[in-house]
Each structure stands twice: as structure tokens, then as C-alpha cells.
C-alpha positions in Angstrom: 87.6 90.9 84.7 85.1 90.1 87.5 87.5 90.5 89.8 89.1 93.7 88.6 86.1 95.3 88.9 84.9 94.1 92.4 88.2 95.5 93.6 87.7 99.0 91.8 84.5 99.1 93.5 86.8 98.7 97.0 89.4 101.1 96.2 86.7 103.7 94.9 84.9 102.9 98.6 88.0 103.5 100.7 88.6 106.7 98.8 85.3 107.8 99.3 85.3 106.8 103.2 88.9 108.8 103.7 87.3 111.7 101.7 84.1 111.7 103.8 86.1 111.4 107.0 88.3 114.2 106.0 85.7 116.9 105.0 83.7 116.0 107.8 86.2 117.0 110.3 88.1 119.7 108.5 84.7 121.4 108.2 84.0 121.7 111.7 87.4 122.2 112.8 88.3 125.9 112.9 85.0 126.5 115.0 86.2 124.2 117.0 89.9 126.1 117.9 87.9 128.3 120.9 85.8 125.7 122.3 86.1 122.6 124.5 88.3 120.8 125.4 91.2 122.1 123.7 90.1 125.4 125.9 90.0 123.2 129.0 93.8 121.8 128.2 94.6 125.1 127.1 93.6 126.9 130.2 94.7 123.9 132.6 98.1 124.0 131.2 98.2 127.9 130.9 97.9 128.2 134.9 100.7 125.8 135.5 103.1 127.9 133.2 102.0 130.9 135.1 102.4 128.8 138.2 98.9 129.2 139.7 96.8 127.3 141.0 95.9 124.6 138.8 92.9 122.5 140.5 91.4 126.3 142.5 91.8 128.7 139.8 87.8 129.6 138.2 87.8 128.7 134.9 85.2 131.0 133.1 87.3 134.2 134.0 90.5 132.7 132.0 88.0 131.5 129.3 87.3 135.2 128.6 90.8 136.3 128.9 92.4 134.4 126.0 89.4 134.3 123.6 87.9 130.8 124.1 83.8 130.1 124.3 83.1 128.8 128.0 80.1 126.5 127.8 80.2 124.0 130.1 79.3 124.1 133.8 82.7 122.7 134.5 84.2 125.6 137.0 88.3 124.4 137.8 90.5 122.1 135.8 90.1 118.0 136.1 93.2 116.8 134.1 95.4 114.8 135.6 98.6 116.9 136.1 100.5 114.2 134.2 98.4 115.3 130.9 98.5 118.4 132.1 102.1 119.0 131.5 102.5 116.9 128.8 100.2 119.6 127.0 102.4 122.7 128.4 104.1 123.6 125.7 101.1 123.6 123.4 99.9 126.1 125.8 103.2 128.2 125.6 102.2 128.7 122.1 99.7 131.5 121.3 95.8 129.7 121.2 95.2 129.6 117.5 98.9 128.2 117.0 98.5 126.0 119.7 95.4 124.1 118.4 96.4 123.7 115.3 99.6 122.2 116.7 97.3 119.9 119.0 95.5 119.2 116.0 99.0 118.5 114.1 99.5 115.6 117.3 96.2 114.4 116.7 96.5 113.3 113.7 100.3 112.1 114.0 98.5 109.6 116.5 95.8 108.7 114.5 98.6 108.0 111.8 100.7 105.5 114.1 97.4 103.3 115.3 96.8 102.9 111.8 100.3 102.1 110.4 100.6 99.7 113.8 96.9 98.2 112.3 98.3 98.1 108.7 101.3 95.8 110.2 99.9 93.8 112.6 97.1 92.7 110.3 99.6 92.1 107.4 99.1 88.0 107.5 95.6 87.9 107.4 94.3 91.1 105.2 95.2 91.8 101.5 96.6 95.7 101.3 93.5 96.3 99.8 91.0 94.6 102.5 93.5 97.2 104.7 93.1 100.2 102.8 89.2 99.2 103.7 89.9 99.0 107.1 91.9 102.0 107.7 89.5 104.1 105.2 86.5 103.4 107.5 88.1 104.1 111.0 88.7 107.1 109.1 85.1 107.9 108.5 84.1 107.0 112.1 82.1 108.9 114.2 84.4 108.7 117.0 87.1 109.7 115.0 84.9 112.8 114.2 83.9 113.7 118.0 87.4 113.0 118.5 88.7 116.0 116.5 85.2 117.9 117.3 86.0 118.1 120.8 90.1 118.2 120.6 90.7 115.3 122.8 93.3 113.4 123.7 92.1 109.8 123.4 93.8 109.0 119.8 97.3 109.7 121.7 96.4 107.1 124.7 95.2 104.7 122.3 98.6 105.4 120.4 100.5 104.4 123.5 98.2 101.5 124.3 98.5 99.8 120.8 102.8 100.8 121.3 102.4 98.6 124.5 100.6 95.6 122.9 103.4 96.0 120.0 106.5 96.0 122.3 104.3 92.8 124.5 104.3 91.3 121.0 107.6 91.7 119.8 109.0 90.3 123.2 109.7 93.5 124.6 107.7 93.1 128.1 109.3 96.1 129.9 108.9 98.6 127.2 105.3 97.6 127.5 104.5 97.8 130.9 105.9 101.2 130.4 103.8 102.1 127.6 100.6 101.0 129.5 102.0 102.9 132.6 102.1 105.6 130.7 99.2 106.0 129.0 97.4 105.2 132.8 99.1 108.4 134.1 97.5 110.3 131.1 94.3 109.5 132.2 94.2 107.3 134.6 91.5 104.5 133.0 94.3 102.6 131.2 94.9 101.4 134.3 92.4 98.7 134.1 95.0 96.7 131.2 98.0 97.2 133.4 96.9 94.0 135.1 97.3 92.1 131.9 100.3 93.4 130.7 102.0 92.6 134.1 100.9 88.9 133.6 101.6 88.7 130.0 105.3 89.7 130.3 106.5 86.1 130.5 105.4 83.3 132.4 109.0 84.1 134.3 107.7 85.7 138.0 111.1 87.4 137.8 110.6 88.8 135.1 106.9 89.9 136.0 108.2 91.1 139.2 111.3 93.0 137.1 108.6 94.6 134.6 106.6 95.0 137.9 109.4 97.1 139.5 110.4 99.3 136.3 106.8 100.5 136.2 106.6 101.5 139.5 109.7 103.8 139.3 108.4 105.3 136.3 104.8 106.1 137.9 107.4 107.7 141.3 108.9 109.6 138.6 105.7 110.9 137.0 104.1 112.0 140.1 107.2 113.9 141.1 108.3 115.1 137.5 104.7 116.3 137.3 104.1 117.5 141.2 103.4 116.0 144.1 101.3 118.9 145.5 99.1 119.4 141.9 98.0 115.3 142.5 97.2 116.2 145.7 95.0 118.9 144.7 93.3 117.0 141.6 92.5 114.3 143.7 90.5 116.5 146.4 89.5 118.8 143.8 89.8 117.9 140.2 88.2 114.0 140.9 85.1 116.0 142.5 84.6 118.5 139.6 84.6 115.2 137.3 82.0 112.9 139.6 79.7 115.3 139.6 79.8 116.6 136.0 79.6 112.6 135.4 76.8 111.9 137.5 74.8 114.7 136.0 75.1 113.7 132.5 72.7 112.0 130.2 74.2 111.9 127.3 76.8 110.9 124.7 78.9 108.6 128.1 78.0 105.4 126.6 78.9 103.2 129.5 77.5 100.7 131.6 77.6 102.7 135.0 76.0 106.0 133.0 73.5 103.1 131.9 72.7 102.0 135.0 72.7 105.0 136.9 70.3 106.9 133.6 67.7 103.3 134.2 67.1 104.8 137.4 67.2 108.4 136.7 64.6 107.9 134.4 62.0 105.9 136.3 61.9 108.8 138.6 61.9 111.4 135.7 65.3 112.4 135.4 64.6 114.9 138.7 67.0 117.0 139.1 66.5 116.7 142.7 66.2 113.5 143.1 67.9 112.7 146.2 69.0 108.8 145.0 70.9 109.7 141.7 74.4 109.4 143.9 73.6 106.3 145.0 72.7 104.8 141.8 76.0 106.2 140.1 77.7 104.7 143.0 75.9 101.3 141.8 76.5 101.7 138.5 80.1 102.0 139.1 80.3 99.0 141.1 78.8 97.2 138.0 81.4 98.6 135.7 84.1 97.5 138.2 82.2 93.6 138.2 82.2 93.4 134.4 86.2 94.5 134.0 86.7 91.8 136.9 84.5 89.3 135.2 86.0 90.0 132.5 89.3 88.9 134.2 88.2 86.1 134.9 86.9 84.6 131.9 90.5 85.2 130.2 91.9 83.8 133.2 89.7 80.7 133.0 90.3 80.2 128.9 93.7 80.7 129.5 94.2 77.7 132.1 92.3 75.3 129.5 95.1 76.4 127.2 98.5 76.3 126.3 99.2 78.6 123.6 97.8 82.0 124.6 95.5 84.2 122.5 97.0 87.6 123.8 95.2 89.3 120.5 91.8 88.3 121.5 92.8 88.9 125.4 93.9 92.4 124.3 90.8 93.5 122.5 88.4 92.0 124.8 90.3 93.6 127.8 89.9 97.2 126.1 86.3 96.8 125.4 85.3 95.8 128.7 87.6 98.9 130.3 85.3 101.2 127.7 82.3 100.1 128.9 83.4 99.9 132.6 84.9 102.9 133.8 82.7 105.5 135.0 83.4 108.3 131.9 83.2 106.5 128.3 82.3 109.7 125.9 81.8 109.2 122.2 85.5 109.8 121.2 86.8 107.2 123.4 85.7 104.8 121.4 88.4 105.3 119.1 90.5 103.2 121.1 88.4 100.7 119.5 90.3 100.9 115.9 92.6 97.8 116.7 89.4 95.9 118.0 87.6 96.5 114.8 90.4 95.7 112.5 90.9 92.1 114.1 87.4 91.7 114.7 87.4 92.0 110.5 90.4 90.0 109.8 89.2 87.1 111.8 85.8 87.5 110.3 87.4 87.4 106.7 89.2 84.1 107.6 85.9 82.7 109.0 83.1 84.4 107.5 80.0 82.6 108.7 76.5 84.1 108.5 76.6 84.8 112.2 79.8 86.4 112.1 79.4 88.5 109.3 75.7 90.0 111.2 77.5 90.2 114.4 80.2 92.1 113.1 78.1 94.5 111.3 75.8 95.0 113.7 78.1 96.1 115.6 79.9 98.7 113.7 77.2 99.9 112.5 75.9 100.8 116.2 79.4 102.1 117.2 78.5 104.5 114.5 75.5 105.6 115.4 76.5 108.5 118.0 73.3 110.8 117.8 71.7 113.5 120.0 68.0 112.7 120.8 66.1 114.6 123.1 62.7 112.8 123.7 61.9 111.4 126.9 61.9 107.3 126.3 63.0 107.5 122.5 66.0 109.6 124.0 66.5 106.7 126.5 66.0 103.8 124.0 68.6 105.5 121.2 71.1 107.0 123.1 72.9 104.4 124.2 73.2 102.4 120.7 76.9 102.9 121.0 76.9 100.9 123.8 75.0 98.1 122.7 77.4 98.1 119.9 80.6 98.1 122.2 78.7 95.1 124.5 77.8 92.8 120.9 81.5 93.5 120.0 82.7 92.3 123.3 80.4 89.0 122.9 82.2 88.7 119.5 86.0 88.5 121.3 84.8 86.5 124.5 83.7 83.9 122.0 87.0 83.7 120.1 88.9 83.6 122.8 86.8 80.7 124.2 87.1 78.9 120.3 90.9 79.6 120.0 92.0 78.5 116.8 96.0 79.4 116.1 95.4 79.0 112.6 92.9 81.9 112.8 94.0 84.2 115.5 97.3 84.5 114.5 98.4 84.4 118.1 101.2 85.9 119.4 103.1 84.2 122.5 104.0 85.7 125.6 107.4 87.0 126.4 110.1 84.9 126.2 111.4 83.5 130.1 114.5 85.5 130.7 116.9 83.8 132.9 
């Protein structure tokens, strides 16, 4: 009887969680089909159909033309043309039909992370402890900004979760093409390509195979998707992007905006301030040393080691590329679903004290996405998020550094193909 009633108490929760997550968005939604970004996809993709100039064309005079709400000091496009097209036929739609089709995607990609979560925690969750899981990515606040600012993230991490499946399921090159894929969509993904390369067999011909299959692709996609337009969003588009990052103060929770706000503020967040560029510059370089570090200390477990865990790897990998790129916002961190979900299975088979507080500290702060204006408070708060991402990374370098097969439920590398 005990125990039929602790587990009404957990289905009543995940239905609550679902609920909250789905009033909280739907409610904001429909104010949200003439803002950003969808506007800035919208636009973006609308000049390429018309066969203007993409990465040249002012922005705030097309805003007004079809309707949308131009708020943001961003004056030409910045999407990569990949993304770009991929999005034209939304924009061949009229706008209102168009974001609710966007929205439509959205949510079709939110729907595959979480049935690939459902499946590849099946040995080490009951349905229920899933239903749980799914429920509160549901309820997340990135999953929120996500749909708040009509982004594109839930689709790459989609992809990126496809990839680790194919890697998985002994499919290498399907992988590499997944991950090359989502890279041209955005161009940060690029940072697991590495991995996935290395993790396609311990066969170099196979690597080099894999190797091969995504470089063809990527010629493909730059010329599928225009030579000329990645010229122009590199000498255009990349500028519009450093400077609207190196401006900002809030809501990138990463480790270069860290850095580079540290110093910002100990000269009063100046806007003139002649040194800000420099520190970004740092602050990137930082970012760069903790993916590579991060490299290294999967490298290093990995040679003490002969069964591979490519789960921990994984996670660990897409933390460290959230909080070491240059532009993290709030609803990238919904790549962080798959993270989360292991992070609680493995907890559940070893639930220690320290675990348990670890783990929930750190969701907790993933959560905690808020908008504070005050000077130091604003300072001190702001980058919760990011604390949380960093005490979730510490989680994951420890078990991969405490591999246990038993626990992880590893998965082996490729098979050697002759």
C-alpha cells in the first residue's frame, strides 16, 4: 500500500510538471509569433527567397514590412546560410503560418530527444522514474526560453543525440554525419566532431572513411547552401554576432561572457571602456582551454582503460562545449536534457548523499534563469546557470574517472571494419 501511494505521488508530480511546462509556454506563445528570433529567421530566410542580399540587407526596414516587433540592436542577418535555408520554406509560408509551423518543428524535436532519452535510459530507470524525467525537462526553464525566443537549439540537440544513437548502435558514419550536420547549423557543434571522429572504431580506416564522408557532406553544404552567402556571413554576419556578444551582460551563461563581465564590472561596466575587446578576446581563449582540457582528461581516462565510457565522454563533452563557446544563451541549455537524464539514472543506481546534493544542486541552478538588474547582486545571480552547468560537469568528469560498467551502462565503440 506504501508503495502504491509513493508512486501516485510520482505520477501526480510528472503530470503536474508537463502541465506547468505546457501552460507556461502556450501562454506566452502567440506574443511571441512577431518577435525575436523567429523574426530574425524569418527575415533572414525571406531575403534569400527574394534573392537579396542576405548578410547587407538592414533589418529594421523588413521588420516593419511584414509585421514583426524589431527590438534588438542587431542591424543585418548572422545565421549561418546553412540554417538559413533549412528555414526557407517556413519563410515561403505567410508569418503567422510560418511560426506556428516553426513552432510545430519545435516541438517534433523536443518529442525525438525525449523518446531517444526514454530508450536509451530503459535499463537503468523504471517507466515511471522516466515519466519523472521527461516531465521535468518539460518544465525547464530552458525549455521555456527555448519556445519564448523561437530558437533552433531543440533541433541541433535532436541531431546531436541522433549522432550519439547511430555512434551507439555501431553506425559510425551516420554519426559523423549527424554531428556534421548539426555543426553547419550553427557552427558550435563543431567542438564534439573531434570525439565522434575518434569514437568511430578504433579502426584508423575506418576513422579516416568516416573522416572522408563528412568532409564531402560539409563541400556539399557549403555549395548546396552558397558559396558566396558564407563568404558574406563570415565578413559580415560573424562581426554583427562579436559585437552584439561582447556587449552583452546577460542571460550568455558562459565562461568567456564570465570572464570578460569580471572585468567589465571592475571598471563599471563603461560603455567606453576601451579594454572590454581584449577581455572578450581572453575570455574566449579560456573557453577554448577548458573544451581542450577537457579533451584531455577523457583522453587520459581513456588510456587507463579498456572498456570505454562513451556515455559519460558524451555528456561531459557537451557541457564543456556549453560553457566554452563564446554565445551560450539560456535556451541552449536544452541540449542539456540527455545530460540530466543520465546524470539521474546513475544517481539512482548509486545514490550517495554527495550525489544526490550534487545533482540537485545543480538542476536546481540550471533552473534558475532570472533577470536581475542591480549592480553586484546582478553580477553575483546572473550567472547561477552557469555554476550549475560547471557542478554538473564536475559530476561527469568524476564518473568517467570512477568507471564502473555495471553502472554506466557503457556502450563500446564501433565495431573494426575490415
Amino acid at each position: 500500500m506504501k508503495n502504491a501511494g509513493q508512486a501516485w505521488v510520482l505520477d501526480a508530480l510528472a503530470l503536474g510538471l508537463v502541465l506547468f511546462g505546457v501552460v507556461h509556454v502556450a501562454r506566452v506563445l502567440p506574443s511571441r509569433a512577431i518577435s525575436n528570433d523567429f523574426a530574425h529567421y524569418y527575415i533572414s530566410s525571406r531575403l534569400l527567397l527574394a534573392g537579396a542580399d542576405v548578410y547587407s540587407t538592414p533589418l529594421q526596414p523588413e521588420y516593419e514590412r511584414w509585421g514583426f516587433r524589431y527590438t534588438h540592436a542587431i542591424p543585418t542577418a548572422t545565421n549561418p546560410p546553412f540554417l538559413v535555408g533549412v528555414f526557407a520554406p517556413f519563410a515561403a509560408l505567410p508569418p503567422r503560418a510560418a511560426f506556428w509551423a516553426w513552432v510545430s518543428l519545435e516541438i517534433l524535436s523536443l518529442g525525438c530527444i525525449l523518446v531517444l532519452i526514454w530508450r536509451l535510459t530503459a535499463s537503468r530507470l523504471s517507466a515511471r522514474a522516466r515519466r519523472l524525467v521527461c516531465a521535468g525537462i518539460i518544465a525547464s526553464a530552458p525549455i521555456y526560453w527555448h519556445f519564448c525566443f523561437s530558437q533552433c537549439q531543440l533541433l541541433i540537440g535532436a541531431i546531436m543525440l541522433i549522432a550519439y544513437a547511430c555512434l551507439r548502435n555501431g553506425r559510425p558514419a551516420g554519426a559523423c554525419l549527424a554531428i556534421t550536420t548539426a555543426t553547419w547549423l550553427k557552427l558550435f557543434p563543431v567542438v564534439l566532431v573531434p570525439w565522434f571522429l575518434w569514437r568511430a572504431s578504433r579502426d584508423w580506416k575506418t576513422r579516416m572513411r568516416c573522416a572522408g564522408a563528412a568532409l564531402v557532406w560539409s563541400v556539399g553544404v557549403v555549395v548546396a547552401s552558397g558559396l558566396e552567402n558564407w563568404k558574406q556571413f563570415w565578413m559580415q554576419g560573424m562581426k554583427v554576432i562579436d559585437a552584439w556578444v561582447e556587449w552583452q551582460r546577460h542571460f550568455n551563461f558562459t565562461v568567456p561572457s564570465f570572464v570578460k563581465n569580471v572585468a567589465w564590472l571592475l571598471h563599471g561596466c563603461d560603455p567606453e571602456w576601451s579594454g572590454l575587446h581584449a577581455w572578450a578576446r581572453t575570455g574566449a581563449v579560456l573557453g577554448a582551454v577548458l573544451i581542450v582540457l577537457t579533451y584531455g582528461v577523457i583522453g587520459w581516462v581513456a588510456r587507463r582503460r579498456k572498456d570505454a565510457d562513451i556515455e559519460a565522454e558524451f555528456c561531459l563533452l557537451s557541457i564543456a562545449m556549453l560553457a566554452g563557446i563564446a554565445e551560450g544563451w539560456g535556451h541552449y541549455y536544452v541540449m542539456l536534457a540527455f545530460p540530466f537524464a543520465i546524470a539521474v539514472a546513475r544517481v539512482a543506481q548509486r545514490p550517495t548523499p554527495g550525489r544526490v546534493a550534487t545533482l540537485g544542486s545543480s538542476l536546481l541552478m540550471l533552473n534558475l534563469m532570472g533577470d536581475w538588474r542591480s549592480p553586484w547582486l546582478e553580477f553575483a545571480v546572473s550567472y547561477i546557470p552557469l555554476y550549475g552547468l560547471l557542478l554538473l560537469g564536475a559530476f561527469f568528469v568524476n564518473e568517467a574517472m570512477s568507471f564502473n560498467p555495471r553502472i554506466a551502462d557503457p556502450t563500446k565503440p564501433a565495431p573494426s571494419s575490415s
